[in-house]
Residue, then its C-alpha position, 0 to 999 in steps of 0.5 A: x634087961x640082957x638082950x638074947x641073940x638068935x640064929x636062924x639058917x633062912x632061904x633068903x637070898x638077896x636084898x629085894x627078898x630082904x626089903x620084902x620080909x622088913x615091915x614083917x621083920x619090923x612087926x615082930x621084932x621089938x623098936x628097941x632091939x635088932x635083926x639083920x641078915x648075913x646072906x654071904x653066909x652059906x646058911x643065909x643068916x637071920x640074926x634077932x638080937x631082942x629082949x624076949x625073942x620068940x623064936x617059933x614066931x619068927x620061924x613060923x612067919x617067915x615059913x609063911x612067906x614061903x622061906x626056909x627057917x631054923x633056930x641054928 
């Protein structure tokens, strides 16, 4: 199966935000796929490269942690 990559614009701003939102990152995001963030991007990048990515959820659970996210 061809794995989608997606783009989210986040307010996540260093690595100990990072550390914080990784079990929940992990929970969303199938074994055998990836996510990472480019936070020396202007847009703090979150990048989801997954099999069936489910952008609204990742989204979602991130607002709900208090952080800004959009599908770029």
């Amino acid at each position: 199966m061809t794995k989608t990559v997606l783009v989210f614009k986040t307010s996540v701003n260093c690595q100990q935000e990072v550390k914080y939102l990784r079990p929940l990152l992990n929970a969303l995001v199938d074994r055998k796929d990836r996510w990472n963030f480019d936070l020396e991007d202007c847009d703090h990048i979150l990048r989801v490269e997954a099999e069936e990515p489910e952008p609204e959820i990742i989204s979602s659970a991130l607002q709900t942690q208090g952080y800004v996210c959009e599908e770029l």
